[in-house]
Backbone as a chain_set.jsonl record, in Angstrom:
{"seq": "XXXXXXXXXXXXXXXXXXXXXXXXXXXXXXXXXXXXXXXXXXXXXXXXXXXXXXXXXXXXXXXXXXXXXXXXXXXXXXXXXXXXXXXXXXXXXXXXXXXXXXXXXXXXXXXXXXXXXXXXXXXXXXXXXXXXXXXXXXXXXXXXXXXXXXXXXXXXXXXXXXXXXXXXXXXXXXXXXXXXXXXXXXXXXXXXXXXXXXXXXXX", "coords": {"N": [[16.581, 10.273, -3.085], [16.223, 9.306, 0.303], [17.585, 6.312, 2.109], [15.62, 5.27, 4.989], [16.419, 3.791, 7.727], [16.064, 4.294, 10.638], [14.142, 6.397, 10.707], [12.096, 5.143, 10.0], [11.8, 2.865, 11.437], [11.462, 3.798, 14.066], [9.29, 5.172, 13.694], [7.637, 2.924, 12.919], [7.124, 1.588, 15.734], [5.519, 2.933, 17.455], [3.138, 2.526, 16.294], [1.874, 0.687, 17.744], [1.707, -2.506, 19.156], [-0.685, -3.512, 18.849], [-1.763, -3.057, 15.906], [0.901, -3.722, 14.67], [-0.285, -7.017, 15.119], [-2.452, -6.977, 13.43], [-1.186, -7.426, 11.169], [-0.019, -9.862, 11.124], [-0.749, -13.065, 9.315], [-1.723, -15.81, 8.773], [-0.627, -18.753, 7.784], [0.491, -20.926, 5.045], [2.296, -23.549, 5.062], [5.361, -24.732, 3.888], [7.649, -24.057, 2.018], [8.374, -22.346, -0.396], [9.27, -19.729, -2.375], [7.61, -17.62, -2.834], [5.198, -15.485, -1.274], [2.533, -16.147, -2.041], [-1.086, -15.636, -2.339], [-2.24, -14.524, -0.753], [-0.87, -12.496, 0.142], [-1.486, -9.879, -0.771], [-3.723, -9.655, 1.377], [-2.797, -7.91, 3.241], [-2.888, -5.35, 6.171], [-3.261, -1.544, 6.197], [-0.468, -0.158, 8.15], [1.06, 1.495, 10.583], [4.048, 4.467, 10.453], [6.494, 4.812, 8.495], [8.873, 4.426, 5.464], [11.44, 5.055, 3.376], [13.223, 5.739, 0.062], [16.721, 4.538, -1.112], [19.327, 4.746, -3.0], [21.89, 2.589, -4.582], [24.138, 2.508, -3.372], [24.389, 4.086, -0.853], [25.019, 4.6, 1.993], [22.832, 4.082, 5.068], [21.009, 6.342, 6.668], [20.749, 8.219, 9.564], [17.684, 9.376, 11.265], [17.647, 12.12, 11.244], [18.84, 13.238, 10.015], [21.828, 13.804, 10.321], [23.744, 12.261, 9.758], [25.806, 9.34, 7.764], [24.695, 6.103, 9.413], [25.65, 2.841, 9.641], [23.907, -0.564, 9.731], [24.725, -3.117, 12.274], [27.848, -5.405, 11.592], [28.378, -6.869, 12.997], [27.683, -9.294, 13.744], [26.608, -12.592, 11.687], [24.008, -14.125, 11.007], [22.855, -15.808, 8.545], [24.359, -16.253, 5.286], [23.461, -15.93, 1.981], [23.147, -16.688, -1.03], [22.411, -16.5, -3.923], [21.5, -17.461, -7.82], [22.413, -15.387, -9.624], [24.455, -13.8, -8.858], [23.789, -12.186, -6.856], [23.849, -11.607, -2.98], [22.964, -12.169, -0.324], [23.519, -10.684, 3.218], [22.38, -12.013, 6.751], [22.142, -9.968, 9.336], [20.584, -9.691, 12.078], [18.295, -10.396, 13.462], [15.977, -8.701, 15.037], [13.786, -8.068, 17.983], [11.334, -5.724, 19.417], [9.968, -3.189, 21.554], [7.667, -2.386, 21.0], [6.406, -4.92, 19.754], [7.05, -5.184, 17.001], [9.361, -7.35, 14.532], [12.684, -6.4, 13.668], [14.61, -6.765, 10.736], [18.356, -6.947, 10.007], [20.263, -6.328, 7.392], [23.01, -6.996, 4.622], [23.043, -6.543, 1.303], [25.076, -8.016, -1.308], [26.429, -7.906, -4.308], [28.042, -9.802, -6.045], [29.238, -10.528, -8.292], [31.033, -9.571, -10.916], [29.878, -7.545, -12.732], [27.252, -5.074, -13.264], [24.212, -5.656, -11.764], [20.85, -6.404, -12.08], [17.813, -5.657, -9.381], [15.915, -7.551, -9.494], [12.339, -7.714, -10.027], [10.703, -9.526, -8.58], [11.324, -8.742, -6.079], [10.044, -7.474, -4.902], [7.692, -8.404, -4.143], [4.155, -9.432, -4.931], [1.816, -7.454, -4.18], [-0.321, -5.378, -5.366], [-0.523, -2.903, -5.094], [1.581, -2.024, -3.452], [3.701, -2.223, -5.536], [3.253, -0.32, -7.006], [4.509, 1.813, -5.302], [7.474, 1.575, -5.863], [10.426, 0.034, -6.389], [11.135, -2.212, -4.495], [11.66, -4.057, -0.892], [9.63, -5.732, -0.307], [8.732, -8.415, -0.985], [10.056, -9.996, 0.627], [9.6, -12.242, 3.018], [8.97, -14.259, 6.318], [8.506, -17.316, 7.858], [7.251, -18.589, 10.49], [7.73, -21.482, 11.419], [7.337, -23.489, 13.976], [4.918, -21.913, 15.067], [3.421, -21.897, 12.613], [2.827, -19.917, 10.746], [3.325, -17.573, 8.349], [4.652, -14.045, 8.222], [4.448, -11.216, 6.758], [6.296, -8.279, 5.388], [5.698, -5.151, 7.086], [3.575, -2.296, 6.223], [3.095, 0.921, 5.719], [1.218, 3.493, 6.564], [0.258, 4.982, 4.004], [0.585, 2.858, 2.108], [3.69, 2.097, 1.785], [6.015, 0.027, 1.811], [7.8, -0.891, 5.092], [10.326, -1.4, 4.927], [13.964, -1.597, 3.212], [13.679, 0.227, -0.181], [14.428, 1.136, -3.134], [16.316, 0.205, -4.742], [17.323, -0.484, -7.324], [19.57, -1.49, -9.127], [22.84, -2.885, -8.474], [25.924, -2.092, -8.306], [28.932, -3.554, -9.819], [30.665, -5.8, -7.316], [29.059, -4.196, -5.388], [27.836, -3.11, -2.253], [25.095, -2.987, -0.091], [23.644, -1.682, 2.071], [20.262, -3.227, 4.3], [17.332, -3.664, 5.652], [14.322, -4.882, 6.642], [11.227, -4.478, 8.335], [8.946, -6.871, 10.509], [5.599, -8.155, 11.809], [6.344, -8.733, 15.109], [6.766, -12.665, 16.175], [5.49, -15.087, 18.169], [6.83, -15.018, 21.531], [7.842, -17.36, 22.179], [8.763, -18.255, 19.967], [11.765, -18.699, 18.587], [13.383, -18.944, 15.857], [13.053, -18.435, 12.632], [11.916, -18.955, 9.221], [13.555, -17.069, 6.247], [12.551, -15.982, 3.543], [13.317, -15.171, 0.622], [12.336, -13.606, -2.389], [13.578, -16.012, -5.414], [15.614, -16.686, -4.384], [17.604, -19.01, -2.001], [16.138, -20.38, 0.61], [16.814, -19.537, 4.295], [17.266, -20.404, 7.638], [17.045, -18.101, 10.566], [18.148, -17.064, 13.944], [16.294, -15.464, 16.044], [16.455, -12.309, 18.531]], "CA": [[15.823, 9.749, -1.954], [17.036, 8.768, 1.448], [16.923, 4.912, 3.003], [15.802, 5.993, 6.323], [15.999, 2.627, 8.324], [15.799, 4.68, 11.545], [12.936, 7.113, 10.74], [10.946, 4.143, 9.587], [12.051, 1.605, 12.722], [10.466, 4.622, 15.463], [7.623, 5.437, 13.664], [6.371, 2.072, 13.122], [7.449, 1.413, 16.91], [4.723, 4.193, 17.563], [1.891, 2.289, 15.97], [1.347, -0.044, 18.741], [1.264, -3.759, 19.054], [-2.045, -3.468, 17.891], [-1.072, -2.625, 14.94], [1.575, -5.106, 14.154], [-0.081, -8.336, 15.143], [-3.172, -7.15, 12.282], [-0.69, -7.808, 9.286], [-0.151, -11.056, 11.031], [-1.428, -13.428, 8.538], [-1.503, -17.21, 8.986], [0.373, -18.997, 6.606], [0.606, -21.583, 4.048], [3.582, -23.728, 5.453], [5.952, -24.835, 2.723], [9.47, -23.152, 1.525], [8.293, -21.996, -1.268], [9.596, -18.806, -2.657], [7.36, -16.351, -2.751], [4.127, -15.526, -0.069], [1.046, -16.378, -2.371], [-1.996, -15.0, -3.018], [-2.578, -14.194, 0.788], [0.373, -11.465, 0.64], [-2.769, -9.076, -0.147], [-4.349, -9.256, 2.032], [-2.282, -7.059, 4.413], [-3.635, -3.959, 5.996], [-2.109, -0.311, 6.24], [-0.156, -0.32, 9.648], [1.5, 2.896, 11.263], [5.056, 4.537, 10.473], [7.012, 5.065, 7.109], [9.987, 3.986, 4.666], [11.763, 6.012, 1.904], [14.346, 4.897, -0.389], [17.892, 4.784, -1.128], [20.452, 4.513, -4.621], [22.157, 1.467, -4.412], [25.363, 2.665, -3.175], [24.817, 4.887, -0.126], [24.843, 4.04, 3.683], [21.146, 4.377, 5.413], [21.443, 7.435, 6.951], [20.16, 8.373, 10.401], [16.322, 10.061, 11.434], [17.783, 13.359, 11.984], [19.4, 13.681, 8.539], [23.31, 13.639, 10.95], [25.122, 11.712, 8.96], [25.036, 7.925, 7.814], [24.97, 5.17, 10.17], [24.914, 1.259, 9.121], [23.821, -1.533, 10.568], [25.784, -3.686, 13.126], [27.727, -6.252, 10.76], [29.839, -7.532, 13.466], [27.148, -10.815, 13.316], [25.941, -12.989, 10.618], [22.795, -14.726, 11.076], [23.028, -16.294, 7.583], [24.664, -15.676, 3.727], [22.239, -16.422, 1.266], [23.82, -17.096, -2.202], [21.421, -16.353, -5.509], [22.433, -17.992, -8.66], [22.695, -14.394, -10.256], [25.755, -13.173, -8.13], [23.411, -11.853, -5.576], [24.231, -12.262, -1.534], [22.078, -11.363, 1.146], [24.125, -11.741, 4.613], [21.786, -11.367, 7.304], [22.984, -9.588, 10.433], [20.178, -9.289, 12.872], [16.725, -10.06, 13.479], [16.154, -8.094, 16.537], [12.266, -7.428, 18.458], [11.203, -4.276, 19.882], [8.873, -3.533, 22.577], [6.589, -2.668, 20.581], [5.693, -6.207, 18.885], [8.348, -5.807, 15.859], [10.708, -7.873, 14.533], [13.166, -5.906, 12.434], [16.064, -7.619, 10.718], [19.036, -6.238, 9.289], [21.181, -7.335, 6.658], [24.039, -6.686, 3.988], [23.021, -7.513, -0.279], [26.347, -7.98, -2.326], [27.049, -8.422, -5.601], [29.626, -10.985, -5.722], [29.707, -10.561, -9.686], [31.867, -8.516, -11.948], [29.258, -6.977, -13.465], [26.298, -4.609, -12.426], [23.679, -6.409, -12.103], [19.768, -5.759, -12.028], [17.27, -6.254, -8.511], [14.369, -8.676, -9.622], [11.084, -7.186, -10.022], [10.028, -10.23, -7.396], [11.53, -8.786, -4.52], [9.021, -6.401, -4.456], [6.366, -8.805, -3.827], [2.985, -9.529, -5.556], [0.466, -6.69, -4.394], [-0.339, -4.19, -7.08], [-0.324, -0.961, -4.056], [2.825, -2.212, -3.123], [4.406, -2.607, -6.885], [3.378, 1.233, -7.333], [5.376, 2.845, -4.648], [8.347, 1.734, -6.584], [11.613, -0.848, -6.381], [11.411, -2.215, -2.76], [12.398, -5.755, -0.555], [8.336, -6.237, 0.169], [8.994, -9.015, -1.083], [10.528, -10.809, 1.335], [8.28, -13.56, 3.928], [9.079, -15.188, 7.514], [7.884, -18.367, 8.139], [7.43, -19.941, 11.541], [7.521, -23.501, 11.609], [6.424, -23.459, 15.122], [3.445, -21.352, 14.417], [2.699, -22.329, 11.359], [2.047, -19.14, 10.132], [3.738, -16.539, 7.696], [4.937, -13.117, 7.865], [5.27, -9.698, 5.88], [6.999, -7.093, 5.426], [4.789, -3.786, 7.166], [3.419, -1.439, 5.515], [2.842, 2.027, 6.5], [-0.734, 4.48, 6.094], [-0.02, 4.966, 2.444], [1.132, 1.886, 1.746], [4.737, 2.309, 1.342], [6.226, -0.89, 2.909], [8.455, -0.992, 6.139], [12.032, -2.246, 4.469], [14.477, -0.599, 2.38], [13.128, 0.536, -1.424], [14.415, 2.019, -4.296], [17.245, -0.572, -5.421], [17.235, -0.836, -8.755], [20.801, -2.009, -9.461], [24.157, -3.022, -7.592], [27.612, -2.071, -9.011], [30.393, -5.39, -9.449], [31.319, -5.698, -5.667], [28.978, -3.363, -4.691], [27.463, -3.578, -1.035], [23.818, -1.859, 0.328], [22.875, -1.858, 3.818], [19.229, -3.34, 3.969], [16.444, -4.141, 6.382], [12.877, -4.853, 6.629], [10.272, -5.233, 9.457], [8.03, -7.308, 10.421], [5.3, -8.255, 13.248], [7.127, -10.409, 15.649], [6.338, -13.753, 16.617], [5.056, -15.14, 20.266], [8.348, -15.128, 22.418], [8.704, -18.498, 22.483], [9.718, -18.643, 18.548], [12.867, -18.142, 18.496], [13.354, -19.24, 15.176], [12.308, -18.48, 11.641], [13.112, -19.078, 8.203], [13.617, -16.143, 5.739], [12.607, -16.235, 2.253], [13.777, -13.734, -0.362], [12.218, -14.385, -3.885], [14.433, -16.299, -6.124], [16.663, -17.048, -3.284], [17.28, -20.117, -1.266], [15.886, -20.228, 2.079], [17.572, -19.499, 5.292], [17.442, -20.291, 8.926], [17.628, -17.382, 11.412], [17.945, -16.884, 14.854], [15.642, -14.022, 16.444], [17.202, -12.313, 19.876]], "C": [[16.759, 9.01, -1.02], [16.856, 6.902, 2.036], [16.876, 5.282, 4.356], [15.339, 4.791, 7.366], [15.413, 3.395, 9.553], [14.602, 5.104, 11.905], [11.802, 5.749, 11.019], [10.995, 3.143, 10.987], [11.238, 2.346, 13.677], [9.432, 4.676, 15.073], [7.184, 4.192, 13.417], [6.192, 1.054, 14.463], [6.199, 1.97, 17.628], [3.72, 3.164, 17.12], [1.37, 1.412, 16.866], [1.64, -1.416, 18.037], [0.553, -4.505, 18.021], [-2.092, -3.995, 16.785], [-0.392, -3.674, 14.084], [0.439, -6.298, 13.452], [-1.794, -8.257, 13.827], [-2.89, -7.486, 10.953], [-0.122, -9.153, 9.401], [-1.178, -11.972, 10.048], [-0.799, -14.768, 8.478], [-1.466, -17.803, 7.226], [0.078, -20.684, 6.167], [1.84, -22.069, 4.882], [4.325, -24.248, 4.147], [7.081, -24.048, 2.781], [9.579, -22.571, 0.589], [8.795, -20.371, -1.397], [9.06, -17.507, -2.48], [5.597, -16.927, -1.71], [3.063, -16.45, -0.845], [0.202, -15.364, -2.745], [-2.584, -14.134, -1.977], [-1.878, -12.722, 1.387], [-0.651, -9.827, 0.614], [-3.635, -8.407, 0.487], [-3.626, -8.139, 3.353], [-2.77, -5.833, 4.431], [-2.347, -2.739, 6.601], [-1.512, -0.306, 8.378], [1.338, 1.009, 9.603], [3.233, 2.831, 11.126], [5.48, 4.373, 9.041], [8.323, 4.582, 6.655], [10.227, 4.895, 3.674], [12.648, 4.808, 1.4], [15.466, 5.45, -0.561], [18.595, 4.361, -2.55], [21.083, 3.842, -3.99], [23.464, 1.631, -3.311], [25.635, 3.216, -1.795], [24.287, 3.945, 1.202], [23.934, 4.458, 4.05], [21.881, 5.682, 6.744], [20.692, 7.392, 8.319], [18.923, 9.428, 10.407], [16.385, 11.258, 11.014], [18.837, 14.153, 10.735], [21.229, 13.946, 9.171], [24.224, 12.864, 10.378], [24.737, 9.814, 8.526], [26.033, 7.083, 8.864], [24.94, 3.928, 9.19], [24.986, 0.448, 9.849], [24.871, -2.429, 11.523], [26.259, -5.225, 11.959], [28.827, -7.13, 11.004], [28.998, -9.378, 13.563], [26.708, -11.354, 12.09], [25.483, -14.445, 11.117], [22.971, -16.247, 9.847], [23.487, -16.027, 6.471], [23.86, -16.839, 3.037], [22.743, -15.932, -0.176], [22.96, -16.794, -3.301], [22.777, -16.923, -6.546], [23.187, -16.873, -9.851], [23.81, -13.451, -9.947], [25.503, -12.309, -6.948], [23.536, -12.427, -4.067], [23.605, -11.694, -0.637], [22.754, -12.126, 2.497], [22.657, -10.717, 5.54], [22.497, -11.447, 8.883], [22.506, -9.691, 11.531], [18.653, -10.046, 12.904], [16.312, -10.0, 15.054], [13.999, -7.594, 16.825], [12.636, -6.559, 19.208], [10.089, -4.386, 21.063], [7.559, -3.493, 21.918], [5.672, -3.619, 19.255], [6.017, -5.756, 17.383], [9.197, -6.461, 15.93], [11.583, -7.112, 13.256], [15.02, -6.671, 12.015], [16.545, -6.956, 9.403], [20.108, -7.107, 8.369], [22.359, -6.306, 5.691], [23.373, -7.193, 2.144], [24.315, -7.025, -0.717], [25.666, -8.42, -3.319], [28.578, -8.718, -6.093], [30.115, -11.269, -7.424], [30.375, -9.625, -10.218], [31.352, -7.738, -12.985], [28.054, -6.083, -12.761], [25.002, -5.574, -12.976], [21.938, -5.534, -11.305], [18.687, -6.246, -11.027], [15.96, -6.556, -9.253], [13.584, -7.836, -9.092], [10.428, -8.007, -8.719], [10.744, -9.932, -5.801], [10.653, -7.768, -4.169], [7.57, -6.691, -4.297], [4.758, -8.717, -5.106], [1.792, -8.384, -5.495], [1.077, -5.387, -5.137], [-0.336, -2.786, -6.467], [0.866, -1.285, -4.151], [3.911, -1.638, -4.239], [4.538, -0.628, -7.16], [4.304, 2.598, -6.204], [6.894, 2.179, -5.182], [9.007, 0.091, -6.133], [11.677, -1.133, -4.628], [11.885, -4.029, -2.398], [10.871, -6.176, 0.013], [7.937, -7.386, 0.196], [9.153, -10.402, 0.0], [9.77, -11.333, 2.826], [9.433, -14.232, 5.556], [8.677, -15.975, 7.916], [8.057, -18.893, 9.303], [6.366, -20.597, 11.658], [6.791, -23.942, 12.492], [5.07, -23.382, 14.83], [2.701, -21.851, 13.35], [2.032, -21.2, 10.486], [3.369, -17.903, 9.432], [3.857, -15.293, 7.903], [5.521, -12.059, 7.118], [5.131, -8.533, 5.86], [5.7, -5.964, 6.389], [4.342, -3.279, 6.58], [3.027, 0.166, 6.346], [1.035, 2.764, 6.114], [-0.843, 4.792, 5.052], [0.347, 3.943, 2.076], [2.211, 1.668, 1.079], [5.313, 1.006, 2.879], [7.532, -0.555, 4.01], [9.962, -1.503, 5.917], [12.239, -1.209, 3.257], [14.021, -0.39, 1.053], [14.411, 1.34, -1.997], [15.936, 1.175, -4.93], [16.789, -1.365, -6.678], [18.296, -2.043, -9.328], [22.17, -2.037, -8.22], [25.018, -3.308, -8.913], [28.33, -3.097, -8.441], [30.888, -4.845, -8.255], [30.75, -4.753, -5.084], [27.774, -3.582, -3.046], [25.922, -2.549, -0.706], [22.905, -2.604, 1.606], [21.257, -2.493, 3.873], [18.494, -3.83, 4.989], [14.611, -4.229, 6.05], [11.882, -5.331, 8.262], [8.599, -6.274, 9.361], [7.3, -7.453, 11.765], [6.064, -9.073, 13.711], [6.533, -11.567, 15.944], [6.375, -14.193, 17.8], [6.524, -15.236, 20.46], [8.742, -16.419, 22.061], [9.108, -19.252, 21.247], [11.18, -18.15, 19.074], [13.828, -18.428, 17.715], [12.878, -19.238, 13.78], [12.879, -18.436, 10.007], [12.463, -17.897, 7.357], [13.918, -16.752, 3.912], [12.109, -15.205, 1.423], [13.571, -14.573, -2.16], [13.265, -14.529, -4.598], [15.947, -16.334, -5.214], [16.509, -17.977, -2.724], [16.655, -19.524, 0.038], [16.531, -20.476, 2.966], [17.052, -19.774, 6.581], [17.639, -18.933, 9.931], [17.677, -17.464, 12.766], [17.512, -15.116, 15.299], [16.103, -13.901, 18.085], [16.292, -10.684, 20.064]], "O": [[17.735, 8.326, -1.328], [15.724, 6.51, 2.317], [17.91, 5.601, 4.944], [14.19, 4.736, 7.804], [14.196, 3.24, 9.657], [13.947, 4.693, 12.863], [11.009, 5.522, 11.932], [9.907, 2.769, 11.426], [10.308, 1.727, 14.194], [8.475, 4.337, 15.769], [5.995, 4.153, 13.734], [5.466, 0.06, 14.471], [5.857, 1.253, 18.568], [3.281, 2.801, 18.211], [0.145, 1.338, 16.77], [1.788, -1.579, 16.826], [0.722, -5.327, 17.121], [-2.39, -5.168, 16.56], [-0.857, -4.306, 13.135], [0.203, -6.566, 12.274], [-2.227, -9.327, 13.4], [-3.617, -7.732, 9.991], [0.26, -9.761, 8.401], [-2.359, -11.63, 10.0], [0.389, -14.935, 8.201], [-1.948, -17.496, 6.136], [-0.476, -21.491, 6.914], [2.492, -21.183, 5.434], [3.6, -24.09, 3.165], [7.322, -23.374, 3.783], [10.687, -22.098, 0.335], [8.661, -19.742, -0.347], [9.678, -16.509, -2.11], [5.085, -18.031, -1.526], [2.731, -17.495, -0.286], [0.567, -14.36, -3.358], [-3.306, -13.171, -2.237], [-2.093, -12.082, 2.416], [-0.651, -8.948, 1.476], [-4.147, -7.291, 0.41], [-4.306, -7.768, 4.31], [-3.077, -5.167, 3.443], [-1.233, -2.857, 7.11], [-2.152, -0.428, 9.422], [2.235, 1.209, 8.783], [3.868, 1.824, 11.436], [4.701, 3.716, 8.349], [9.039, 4.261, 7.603], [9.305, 5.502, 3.127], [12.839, 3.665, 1.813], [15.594, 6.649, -0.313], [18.064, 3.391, -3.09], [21.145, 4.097, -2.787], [23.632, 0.757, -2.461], [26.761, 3.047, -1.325], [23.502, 3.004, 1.316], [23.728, 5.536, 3.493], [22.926, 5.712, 7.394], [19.882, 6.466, 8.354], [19.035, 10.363, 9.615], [15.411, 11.716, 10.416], [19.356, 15.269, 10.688], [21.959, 14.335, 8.26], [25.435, 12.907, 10.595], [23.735, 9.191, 8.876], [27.234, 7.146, 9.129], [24.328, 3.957, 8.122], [25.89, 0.401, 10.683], [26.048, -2.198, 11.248], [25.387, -5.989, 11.546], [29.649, -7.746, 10.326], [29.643, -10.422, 13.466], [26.366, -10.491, 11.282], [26.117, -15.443, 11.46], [23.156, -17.409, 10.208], [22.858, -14.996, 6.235], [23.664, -18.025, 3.302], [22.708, -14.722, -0.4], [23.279, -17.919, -3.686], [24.004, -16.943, -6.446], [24.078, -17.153, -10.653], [24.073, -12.472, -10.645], [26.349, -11.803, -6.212], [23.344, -13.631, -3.899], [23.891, -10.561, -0.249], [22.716, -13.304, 2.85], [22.152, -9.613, 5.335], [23.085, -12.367, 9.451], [23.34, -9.812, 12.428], [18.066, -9.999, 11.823], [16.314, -10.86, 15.934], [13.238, -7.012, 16.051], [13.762, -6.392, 19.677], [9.494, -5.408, 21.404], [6.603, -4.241, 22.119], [4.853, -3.333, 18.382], [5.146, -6.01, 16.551], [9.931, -6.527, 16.916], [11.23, -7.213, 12.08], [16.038, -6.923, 12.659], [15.968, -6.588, 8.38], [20.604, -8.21, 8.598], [22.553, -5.121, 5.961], [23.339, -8.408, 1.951], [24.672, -5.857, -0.568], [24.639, -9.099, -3.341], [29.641, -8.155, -6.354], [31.054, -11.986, -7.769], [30.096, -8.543, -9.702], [32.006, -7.298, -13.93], [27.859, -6.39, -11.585], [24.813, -6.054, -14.094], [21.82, -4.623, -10.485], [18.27, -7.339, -11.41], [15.104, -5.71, -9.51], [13.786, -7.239, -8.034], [9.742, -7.394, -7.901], [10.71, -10.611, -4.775], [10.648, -7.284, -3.037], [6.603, -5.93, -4.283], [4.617, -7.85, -5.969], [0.962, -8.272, -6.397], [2.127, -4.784, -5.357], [-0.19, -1.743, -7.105], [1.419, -0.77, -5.122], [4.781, -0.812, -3.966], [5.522, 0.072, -7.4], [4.561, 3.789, -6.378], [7.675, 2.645, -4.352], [8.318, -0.823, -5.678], [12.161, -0.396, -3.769], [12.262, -4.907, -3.175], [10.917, -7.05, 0.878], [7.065, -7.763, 0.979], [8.509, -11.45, 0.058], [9.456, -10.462, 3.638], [10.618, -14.548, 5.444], [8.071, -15.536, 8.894], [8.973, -19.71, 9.399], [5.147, -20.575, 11.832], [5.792, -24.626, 12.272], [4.272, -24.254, 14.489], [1.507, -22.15, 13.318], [1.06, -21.345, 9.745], [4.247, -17.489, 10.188], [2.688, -14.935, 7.763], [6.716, -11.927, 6.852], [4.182, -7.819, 6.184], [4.563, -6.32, 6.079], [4.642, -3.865, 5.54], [2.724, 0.254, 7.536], [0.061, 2.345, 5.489], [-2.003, 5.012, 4.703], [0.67, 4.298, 0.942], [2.143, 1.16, -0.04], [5.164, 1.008, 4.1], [8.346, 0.217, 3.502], [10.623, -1.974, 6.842], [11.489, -0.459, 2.632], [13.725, -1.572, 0.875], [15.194, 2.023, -1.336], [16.596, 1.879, -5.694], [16.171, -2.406, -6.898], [17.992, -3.137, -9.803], [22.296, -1.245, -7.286], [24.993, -4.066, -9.883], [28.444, -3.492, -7.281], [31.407, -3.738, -8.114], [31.419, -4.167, -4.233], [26.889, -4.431, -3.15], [25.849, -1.412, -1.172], [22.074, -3.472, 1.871], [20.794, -1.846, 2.934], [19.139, -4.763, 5.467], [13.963, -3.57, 5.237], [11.993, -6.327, 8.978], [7.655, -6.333, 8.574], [7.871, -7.094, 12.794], [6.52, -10.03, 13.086], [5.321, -11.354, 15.971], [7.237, -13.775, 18.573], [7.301, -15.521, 19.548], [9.885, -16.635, 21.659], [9.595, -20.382, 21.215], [11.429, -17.275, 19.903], [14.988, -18.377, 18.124], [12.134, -20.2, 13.594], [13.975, -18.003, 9.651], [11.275, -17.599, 7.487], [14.771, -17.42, 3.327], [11.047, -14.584, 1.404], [14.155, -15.452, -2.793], [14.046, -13.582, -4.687], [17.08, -16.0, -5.56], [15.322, -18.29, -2.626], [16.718, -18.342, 0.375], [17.075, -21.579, 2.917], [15.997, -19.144, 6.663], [18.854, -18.757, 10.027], [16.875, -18.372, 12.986], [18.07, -14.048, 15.045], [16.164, -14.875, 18.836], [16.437, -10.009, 21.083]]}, "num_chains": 1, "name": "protein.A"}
């Protein structure tokens, strides 16, 4: 299976606004780790995700070859106590009322090591389309309200899937979308279960 950031970034570009701002879901404020009980409630919203083996570069729409993300910025590195590193590169909006943000996971250990069942989030649709980053929440402070991940019309979420494992020193391109937040955030913090929480800037 392919990670097809691209495919998945147009088509859920395509679902409208609309669309998006329905998996908006007002939030619990706090820093806490993982969404809640609220993560649930999200409904199916337009455009698709596949997955990728730990190792390979996300490939472009059109099956042409692989591209990867731009990794000439970093947003934030985000440390786990398990030898995991999430740098994040991007969190970029679209016209059509996404925010999609791109990143880098290392494994900064000498060993292979195994991706946590909790990055794949709490709902039980979710859990069954396999190993994914669904997981992972946006909080603005501003707002006061929470965001996650997409999902698509079968409920296969909007960010990269199928990482099981990372090889010692090994690197895997990774993104996820989400709805964006009113313009005048421009600010939100990013929280990856069993990870500290980060700061980003959205552009």
């Amino acid at each position: 299976m392919s990670n097809r950031y691209g495919t998945a970034a147009r088509r859920a570009a395509a679902g409208g606004t609309a669309v998006a701002l329905a998996l908006l879901l007002s939030a619990c404020g706090g820093g806490g780790e993982q969404g809640g009980d609220d993560r649930g409630k999200a409904s199916e919203n337009a455009g698709s995700a596949s997955s990728a083996p730990p190792d390979q570069s996300t490939p472009t729409a059109d099956g042409g070859g692989p591209t990867v993300p731009d990794t000439s910025a970093t947003l934030a590195t985000i440390n786990g106590s398990s030898g995991f590193q999430f740098v994040i590169h991007s969190a970029v909006r679209d016209q059509g009322g996404f925010l999609t943000v791109t990143g880098s996971l290392k494994n900064t250990s000498s060993k292979m090591l195994i991706a946590p069942p909790q990055w794949s989030g709490q709902e039980v649709s979710v859990k069954q389309t396999g190993p994914s980053l669904a997981g992972i929440t946006l909080l603005d402070k501003t707002e006061k309200k929470r965001y996650y991940v997409l999902r698509d019309t079968e409920g296969y979420p909007l960010t990269t899937t199928g990482i099981t494992t990372v090889k010692a020193g090994g690197t895997v391109s990774v993104f996820a979308q989400f709805p964006a937040p009113p313009a005048n955030v421009t600010q939100v913090d990013i929280q990856i279960p069993q990870m500290p929480v980060a700061t980003i800037e959205i552009s």
